[in-house]
Each structure stands twice: as structure tokens, then as C-alpha cells.
N, C-alpha and C positions, 0 to 999 in steps of 0.2 A: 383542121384549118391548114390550109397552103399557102404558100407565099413561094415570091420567085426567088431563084435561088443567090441571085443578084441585090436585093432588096431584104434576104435575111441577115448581114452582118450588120443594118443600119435600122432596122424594126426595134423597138422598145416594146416593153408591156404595155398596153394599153391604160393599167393603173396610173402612170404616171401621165397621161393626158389628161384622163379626167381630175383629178387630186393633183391641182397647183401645187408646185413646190413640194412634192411629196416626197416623201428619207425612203427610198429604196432599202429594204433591213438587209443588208449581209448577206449572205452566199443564196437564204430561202428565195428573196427577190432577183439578185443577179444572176441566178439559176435558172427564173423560168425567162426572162429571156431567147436561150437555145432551145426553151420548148415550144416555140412559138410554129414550128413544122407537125408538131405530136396534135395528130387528127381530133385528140382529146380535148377541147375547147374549156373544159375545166380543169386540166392542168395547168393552162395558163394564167391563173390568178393565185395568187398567193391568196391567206386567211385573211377576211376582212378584219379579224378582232388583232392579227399579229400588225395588218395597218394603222387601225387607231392607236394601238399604242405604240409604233414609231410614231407617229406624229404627235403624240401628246408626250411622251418623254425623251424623244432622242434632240438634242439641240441641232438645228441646220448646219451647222459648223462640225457635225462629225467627222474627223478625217477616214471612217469606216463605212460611211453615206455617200450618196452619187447622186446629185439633183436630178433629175431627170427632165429635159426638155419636152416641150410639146410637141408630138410630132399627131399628123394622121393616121387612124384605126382601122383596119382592116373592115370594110362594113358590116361583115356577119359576127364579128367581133364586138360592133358597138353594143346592143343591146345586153350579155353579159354583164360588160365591162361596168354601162350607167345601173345594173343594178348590183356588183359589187360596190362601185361608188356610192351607191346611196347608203349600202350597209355602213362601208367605211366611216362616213359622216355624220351616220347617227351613232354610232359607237364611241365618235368623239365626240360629236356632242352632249353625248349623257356621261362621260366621262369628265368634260370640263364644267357640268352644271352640280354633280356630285359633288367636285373640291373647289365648287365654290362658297364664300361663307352666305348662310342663311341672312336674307333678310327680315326684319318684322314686318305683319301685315298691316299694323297700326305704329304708325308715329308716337297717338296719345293715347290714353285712357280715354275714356268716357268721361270725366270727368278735369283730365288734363295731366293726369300723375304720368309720367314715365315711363315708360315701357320694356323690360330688358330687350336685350340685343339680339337676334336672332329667335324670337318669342313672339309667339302671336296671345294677347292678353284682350280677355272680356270682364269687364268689372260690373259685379252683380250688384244692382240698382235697388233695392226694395222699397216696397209700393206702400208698406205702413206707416200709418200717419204720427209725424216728428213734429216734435215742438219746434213751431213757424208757422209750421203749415195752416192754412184756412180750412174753416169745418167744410165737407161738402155740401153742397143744396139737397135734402135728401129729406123725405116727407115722411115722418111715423105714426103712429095711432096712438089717441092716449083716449080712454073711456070705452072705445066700443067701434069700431071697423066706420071707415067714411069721417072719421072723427080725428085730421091729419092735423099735424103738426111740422111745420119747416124746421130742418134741426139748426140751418142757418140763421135765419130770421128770429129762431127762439132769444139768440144770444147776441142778437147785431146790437149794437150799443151798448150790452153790459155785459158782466161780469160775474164768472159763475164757474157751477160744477158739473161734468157731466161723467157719470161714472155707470161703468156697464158690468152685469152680472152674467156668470154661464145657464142661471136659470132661476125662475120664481117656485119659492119653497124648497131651493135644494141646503141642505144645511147649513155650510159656509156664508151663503149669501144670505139666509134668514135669520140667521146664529149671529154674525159678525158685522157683515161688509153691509146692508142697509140698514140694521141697526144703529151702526155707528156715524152715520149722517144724519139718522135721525133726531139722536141722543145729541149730537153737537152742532144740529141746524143753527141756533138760536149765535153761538159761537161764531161759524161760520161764515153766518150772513154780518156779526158785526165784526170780523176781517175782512168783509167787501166782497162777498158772493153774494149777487141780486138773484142767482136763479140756480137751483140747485135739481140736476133730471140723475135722473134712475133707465137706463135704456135694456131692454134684453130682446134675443129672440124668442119670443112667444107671444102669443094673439091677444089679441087687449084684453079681453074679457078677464087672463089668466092674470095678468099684469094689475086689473083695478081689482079681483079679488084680493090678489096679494098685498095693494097696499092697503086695501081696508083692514085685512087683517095685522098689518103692521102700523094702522094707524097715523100714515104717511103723508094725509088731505092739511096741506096749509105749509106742510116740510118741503118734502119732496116728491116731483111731478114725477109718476109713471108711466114710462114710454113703452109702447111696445113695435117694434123691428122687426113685424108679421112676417115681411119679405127675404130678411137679411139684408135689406140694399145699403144701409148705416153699415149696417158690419162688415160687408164688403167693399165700402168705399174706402173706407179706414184698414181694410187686410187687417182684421181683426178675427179671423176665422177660426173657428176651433171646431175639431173635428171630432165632438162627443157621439157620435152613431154609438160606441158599445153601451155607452152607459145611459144616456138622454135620448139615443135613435136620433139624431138629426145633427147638423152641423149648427154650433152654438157661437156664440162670441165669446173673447177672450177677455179676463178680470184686468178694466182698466179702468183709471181715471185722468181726469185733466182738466186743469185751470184754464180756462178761455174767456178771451177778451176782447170783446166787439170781435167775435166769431175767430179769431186767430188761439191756437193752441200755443200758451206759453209754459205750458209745466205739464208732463206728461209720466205718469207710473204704471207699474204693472204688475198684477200679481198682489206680493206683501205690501207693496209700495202703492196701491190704489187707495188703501183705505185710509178714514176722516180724519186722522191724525199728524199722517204724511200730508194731504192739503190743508189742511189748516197752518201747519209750519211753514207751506210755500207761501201761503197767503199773507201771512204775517213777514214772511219774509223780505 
């Protein structure tokens, strides 16, 4: 680059045209200045990263800084120049979004709770059925395929039991857990259960076997959940593949009334004992 020889003591870097207000840094910046004659077009730029950070840490009021006025750029100059300045600008820019404080992405929770500050927070919803909730509308078998029952409609108006096993004949459930509804039906229904169901997944045919052999005609209704669609309305899934080969439901019970789940257990807490106490409760 050339320049006349009249026109060199009053030429600045080109830096300081494009970067308003920009802190010339110390001797590196005041230096190239006099190199503005040196043929070499990239002598004349100082480091774009030694720019941003004058301009991100030197205060304007350096008395060791020299504002630099805007003047006109030599035009083989310009193109250089606007892409040092671009460097420069994004250098400060990711520099001032760095020390900046983090904001959160959510105000609320999902639900409304608070959020820490600088935290993005997802609060995990789960899908299984809590005492309030409404039974689903959801159709099972009892007797023999085609032979559907509304799990809804079973309970609209009254007041009852519905209590689900991981499977028909496996010991705990034949041993225990249907046994003991059936041993204290008579009980049950005079704490105020009008309708007392036994639900599992397996095919009806498995389900009216199993209550004949348990004797269960006049006790309690045995449902069978051919599809799983009951036990996944409810996320009640259980995933017996090693031991049953297929995904089961999970040992629960619950007091419902005019279809609304008011008392719900699980596990040791499903069995006749525990709702009978709530019932009377």
C-alpha cells in the first residue's frame, strides 16, 4: 500500500474507522500507523483478539489510549480492514455474552414452583393414576372375548373395589391377594363396596378358569385386560418378560367412587385389609 507522501503524517489505521470509539492499545496500535507505506497490507492491522480485548477491558478515559477519529480508508484498504472489524466484533461479542449472568429458560415450573436462577428446570409429570383422578373409559373382558365390560360405567354411581394382580395362578395372587377379597367380600361390601373387580392381563378364558377355581362367582367379578389398554391407561405397567414373557400390571388397589379414585395402594398396601380400613375409615 502507498500513500502520498503529504497525506502520511495525517492517515490513521483504518481500525479505527470502522470500530467507533475504539482504545488504540499502546505502542502495538500506535506503531502501525507508520506502517501504513509497508507494501505489506497485513502489517497494517493489529490482532483482532488484542482489539477486543481493549475494548472490553480498557476504560475510554485511559490517559495511555488515543480515541481515534474517523477519518477515510484508503480503498484497497477497505476490504481488509471490514473483515478485521468483523473479527473484532465478534470477539467482543462472545466475550461480553460469556460475563454475562445466565438467564433461565422458564420463569415457572410446570406446575408453577420456582425456578433457580440461572437454570433451566423440567419437572417430571407422571402419568399414573393418583387418588382424584377419574377411572378411564376403557372396555375389558370378563367370561370369554366379545364379552366387554366399561371399567367406567362398571362403577358410575357406586362404590367399590378394583384391585389388579401381576397374573392368574401365580402364587402370591392365588396364595394371598385374591384370596383375601374373597375371605372378606361379605365384610367389605358391608363397609360400602357395592362392586368388588379382580383385573389382570391375561385372556378371559385364563381369568373365568381361575375364578372358578377360586370360587370367586357372587364375590368377585373377574376382568380380564386381554389388550393391556386398563393397565396402560392407569401406567400401571410392569415389565414381567423374564419371568411371565410379557408386560403385566402392576399389584394394586383402590377404593372408587362414582368412578373417581379416592384411596389408592400398592404392592403390600393393595391387599383386603388395607381397604377394608380405608373403607371404614
Amino acid at each position: 500500500l502507498t500513500s502520498p507522501a503529504d497525506e502520511s503524517e495525517n492517515m490513521l489505521c483504518p481500525v479505527s474507522s470502522l470500530i467507533p470509539q475504539a482504545a488504540l492499545c499502546h505502542q502495538q496500535v500506535h506503531s502501525s500507523v507508520d506502517k501504513h507505506r509497508n507494501p505489506d497490507i497485513s502489517a497494517l492491522f493489529v490482532d483482532a483478539a488484542s482489539v477486543a480485548r481493549c475494548l472490553s477491558t480498557c476504560p475510554s478515559n485511559c490517559p495511555t489510549f488515543a480515541m481515534a477519529p474517523a477519518v477515510s480508508t484508503p480503498r484497497r484498504a477497505r476490504l481488509p480492514a471490514l473483515l478485521l472489524a468483523g473479527a473484532a466484533a465478534v470477539l467482543s461479542t462472545r466475550w461480553v455474552l460469556s460475563s454475562a449472568p445466565e438467564e433461565p429458560a422458564f420463569a415457572l415450573g410446570l406446575r408453577g414452583a420456582a425456578v433457580p436462577q440461572g437454570r433451566c428446570s423440567v419437572e417430571v409429570v407422571s402419568l399414573r393414576a393418583a387418588e382424584g383422578d377419574e377411572l378411564p373409559s376403557v372396555d375389558v373382558d370378563e367370561g370369554k372375548p366379545g364379552e366387554t365390560v366399561n371399567i367406567r360405567e362398571l362403577f358410575k354411581g357406586k362404590k367399590g373395589i378394583l384391585f389388579a394382580v401381576p397374573g392368574a395362578f401365580t402364587p402370591t395372587c392365588s396364595e394371598k391377594h385374591l384370596p383375601g377379597f374373597l375371605d372378606g367380600a361379605e365384610e367389605l361390601k358391608a363397609a360400602g363396596a357395592e362392586v368388588i373387580a379382580c383385573v389382570s392381563v391375561n385372556d378371559p378364558f385364563v381369568m373365568a378358569a381361575w375364578g372358578k377355581q377360586q370360587e370367586a362367582e357372587g364375590k368377585v367379578r373377574m376382568l380380564a385386560d386381554t389388550k393391556c389398554e386398563l393397565t396402560k391407561a392407569l401406567d400401571m405397567e410392569l415389565d414381567a418378560t423374564a419371568k411371565l414373557g410379557s408386560i403385566r400390571s402392576k399389584r394394586y388397589a383402590m377404593i372408587v367412587d362414582d368412578g373417581k379414585i379416592t384411596k389408592l395402594g400398592m404392592d403390600d398396601d393393595s391387599f383386603a385389609p388395607v381397604m377394608l380400613a380405608a373403607l371404614k375409615a
